[in-house]
N, CA, C and O atoms as a GROMACS GRO file, in nm:
protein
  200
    1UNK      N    1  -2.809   6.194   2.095
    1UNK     CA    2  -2.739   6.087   2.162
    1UNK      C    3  -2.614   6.139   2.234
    1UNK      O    4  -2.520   6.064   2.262
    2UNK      N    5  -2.616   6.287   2.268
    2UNK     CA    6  -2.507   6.328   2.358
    2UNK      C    7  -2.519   6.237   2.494
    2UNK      O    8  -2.415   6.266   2.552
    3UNK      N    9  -2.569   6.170   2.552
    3UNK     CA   10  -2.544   6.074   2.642
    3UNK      C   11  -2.580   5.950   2.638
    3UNK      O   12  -2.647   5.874   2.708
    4UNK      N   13  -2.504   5.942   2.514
    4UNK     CA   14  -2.472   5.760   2.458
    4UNK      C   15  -2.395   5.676   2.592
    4UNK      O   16  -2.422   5.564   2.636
    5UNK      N   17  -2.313   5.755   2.628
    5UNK     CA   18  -2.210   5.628   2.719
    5UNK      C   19  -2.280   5.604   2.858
    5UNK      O   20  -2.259   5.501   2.922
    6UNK      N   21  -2.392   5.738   2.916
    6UNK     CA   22  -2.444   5.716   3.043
    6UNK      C   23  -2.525   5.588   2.984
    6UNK      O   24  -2.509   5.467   3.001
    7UNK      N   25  -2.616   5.658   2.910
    7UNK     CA   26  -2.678   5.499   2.880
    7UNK      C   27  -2.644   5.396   2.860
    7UNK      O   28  -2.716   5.304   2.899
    8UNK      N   29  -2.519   5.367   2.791
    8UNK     CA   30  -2.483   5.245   2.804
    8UNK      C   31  -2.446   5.208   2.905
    8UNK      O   32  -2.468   5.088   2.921
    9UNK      N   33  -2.375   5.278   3.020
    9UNK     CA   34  -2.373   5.203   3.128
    9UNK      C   35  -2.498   5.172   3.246
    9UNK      O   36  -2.510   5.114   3.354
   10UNK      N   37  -2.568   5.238   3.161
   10UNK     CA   38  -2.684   5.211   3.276
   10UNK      C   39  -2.772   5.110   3.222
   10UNK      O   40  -2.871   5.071   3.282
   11UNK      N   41  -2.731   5.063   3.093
   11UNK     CA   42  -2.826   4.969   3.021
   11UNK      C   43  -2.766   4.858   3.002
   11UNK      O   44  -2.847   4.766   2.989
   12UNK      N   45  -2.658   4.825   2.996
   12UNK     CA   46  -2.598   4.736   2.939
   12UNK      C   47  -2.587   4.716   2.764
   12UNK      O   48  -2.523   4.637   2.696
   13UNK      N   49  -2.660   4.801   2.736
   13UNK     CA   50  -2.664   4.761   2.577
   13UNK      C   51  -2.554   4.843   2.530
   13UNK      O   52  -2.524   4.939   2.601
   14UNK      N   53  -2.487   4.822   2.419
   14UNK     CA   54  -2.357   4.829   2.341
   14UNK      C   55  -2.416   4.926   2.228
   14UNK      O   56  -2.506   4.894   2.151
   15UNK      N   57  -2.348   5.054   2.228
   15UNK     CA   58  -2.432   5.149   2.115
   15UNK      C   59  -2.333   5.153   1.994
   15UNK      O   60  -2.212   5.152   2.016
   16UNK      N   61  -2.386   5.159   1.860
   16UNK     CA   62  -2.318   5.158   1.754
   16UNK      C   63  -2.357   5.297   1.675
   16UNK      O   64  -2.470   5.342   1.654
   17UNK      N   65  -2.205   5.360   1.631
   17UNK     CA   66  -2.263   5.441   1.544
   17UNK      C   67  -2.214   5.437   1.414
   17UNK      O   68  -2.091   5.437   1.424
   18UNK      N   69  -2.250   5.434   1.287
   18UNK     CA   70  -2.222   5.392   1.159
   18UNK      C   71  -2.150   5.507   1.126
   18UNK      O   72  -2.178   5.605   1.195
   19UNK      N   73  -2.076   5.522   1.050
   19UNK     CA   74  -1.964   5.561   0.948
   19UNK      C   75  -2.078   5.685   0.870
   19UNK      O   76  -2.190   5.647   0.837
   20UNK      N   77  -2.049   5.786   0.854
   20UNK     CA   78  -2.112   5.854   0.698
   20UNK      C   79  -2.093   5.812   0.608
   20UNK      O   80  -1.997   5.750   0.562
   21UNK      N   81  -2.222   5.851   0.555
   21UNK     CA   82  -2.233   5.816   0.402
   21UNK      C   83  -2.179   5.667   0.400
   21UNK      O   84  -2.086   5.631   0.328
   22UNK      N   85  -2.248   5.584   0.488
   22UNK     CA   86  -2.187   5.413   0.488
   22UNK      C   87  -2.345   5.352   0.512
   22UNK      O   88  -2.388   5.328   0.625
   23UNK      N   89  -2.422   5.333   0.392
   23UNK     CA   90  -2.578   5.271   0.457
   23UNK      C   91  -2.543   5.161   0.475
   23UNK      O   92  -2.601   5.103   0.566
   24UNK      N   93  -2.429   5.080   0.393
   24UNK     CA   94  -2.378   4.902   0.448
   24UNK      C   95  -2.355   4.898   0.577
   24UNK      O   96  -2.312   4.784   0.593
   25UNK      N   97  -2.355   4.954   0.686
   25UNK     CA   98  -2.311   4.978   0.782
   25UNK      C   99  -2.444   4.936   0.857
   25UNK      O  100  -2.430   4.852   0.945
   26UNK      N  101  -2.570   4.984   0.833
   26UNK     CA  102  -2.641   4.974   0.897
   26UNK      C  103  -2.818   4.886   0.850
   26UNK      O  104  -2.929   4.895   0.901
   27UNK      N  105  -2.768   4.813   0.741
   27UNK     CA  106  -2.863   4.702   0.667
   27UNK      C  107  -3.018   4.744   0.727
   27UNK      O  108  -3.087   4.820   0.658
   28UNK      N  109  -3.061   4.701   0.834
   28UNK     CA  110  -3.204   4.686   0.892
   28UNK      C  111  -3.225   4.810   0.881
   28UNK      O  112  -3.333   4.823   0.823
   29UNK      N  113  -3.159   4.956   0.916
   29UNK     CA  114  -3.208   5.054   0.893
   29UNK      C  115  -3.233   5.097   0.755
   29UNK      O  116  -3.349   5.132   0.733
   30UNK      N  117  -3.175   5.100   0.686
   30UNK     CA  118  -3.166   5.077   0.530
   30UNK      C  119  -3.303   5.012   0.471
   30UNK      O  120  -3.372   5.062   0.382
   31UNK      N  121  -3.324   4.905   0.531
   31UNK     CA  122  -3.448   4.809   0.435
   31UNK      C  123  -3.563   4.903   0.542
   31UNK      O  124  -3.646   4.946   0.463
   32UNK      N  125  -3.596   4.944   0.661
   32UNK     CA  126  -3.696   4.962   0.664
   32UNK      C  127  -3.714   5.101   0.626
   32UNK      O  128  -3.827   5.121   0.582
   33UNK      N  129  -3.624   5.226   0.630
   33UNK     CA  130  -3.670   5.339   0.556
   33UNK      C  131  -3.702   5.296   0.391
   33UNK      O  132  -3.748   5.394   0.332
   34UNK      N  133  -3.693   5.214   0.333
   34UNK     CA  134  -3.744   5.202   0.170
   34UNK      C  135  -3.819   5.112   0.187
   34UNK      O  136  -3.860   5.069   0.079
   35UNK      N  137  -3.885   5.028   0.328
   35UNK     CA  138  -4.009   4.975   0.310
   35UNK      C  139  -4.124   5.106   0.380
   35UNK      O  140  -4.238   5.063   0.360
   36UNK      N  141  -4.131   5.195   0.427
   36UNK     CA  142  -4.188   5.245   0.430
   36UNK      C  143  -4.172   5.333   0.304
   36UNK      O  144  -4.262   5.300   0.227
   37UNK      N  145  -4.114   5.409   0.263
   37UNK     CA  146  -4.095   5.515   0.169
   37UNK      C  147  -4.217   5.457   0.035
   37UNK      O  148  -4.289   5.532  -0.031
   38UNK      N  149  -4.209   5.288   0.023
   38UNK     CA  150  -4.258   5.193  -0.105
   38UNK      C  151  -4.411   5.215  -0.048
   38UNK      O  152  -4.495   5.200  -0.136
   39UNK      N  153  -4.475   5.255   0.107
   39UNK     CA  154  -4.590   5.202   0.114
   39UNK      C  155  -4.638   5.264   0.206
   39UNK      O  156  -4.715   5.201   0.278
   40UNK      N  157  -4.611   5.401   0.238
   40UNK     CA  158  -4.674   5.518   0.273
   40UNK      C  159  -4.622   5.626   0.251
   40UNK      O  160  -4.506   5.648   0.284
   41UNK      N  161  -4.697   5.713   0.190
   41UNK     CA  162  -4.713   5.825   0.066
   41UNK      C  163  -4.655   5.956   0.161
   41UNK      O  164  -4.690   5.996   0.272
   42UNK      N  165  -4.530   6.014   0.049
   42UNK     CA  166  -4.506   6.145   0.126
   42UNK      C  167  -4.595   6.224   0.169
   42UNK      O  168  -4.715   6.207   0.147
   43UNK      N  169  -4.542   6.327   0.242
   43UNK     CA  170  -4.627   6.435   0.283
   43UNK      C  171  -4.754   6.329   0.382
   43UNK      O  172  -4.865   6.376   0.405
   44UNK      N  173  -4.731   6.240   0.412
   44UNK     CA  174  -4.821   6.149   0.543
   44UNK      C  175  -4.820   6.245   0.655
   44UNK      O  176  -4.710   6.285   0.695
   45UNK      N  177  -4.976   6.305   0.735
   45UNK     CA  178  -4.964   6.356   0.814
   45UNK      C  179  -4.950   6.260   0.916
   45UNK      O  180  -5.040   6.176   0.920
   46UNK      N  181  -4.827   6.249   1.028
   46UNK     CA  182  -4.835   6.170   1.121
   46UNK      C  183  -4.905   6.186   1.236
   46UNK      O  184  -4.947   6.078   1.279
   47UNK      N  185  -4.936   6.295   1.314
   47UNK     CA  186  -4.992   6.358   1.403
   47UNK      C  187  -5.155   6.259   1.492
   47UNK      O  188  -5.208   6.249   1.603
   48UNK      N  189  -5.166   6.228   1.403
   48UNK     CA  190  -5.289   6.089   1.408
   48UNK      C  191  -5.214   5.926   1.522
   48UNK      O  192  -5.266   5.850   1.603
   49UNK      N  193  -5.114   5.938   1.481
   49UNK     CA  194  -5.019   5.833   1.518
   49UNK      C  195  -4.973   5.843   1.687
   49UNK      O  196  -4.891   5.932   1.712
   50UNK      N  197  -5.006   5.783   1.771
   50UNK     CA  198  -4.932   5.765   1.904
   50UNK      C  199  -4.785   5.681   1.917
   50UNK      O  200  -4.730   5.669   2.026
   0.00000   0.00000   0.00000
């Protein structure tokens, strides 16, 4: 994300970056890495996946 700010001005969207070591910071990311982690098995080859 070394060109966070071009993009934002070329997007309009507002970029956030969370704090370390702060997962409260970032909730939705949080719940979906431990809904996947609960319901597809390490070592998943992804390569199959587009």
């Amino acid at each position: 994300m070394t060109e966070h700010q071009r993009l934002a001005l070329a997007t309009g969207v507002k970029i956030y970056f969370a704090d370390p070591h702060s997962p409260w910071q970032c909730g939705i990311n949080e719940n979906t890495k431990g809904q996947l982690r609960q319901y597809i098995p390490k070592r998943t080859d992804w390569s199959g996946f587009t």
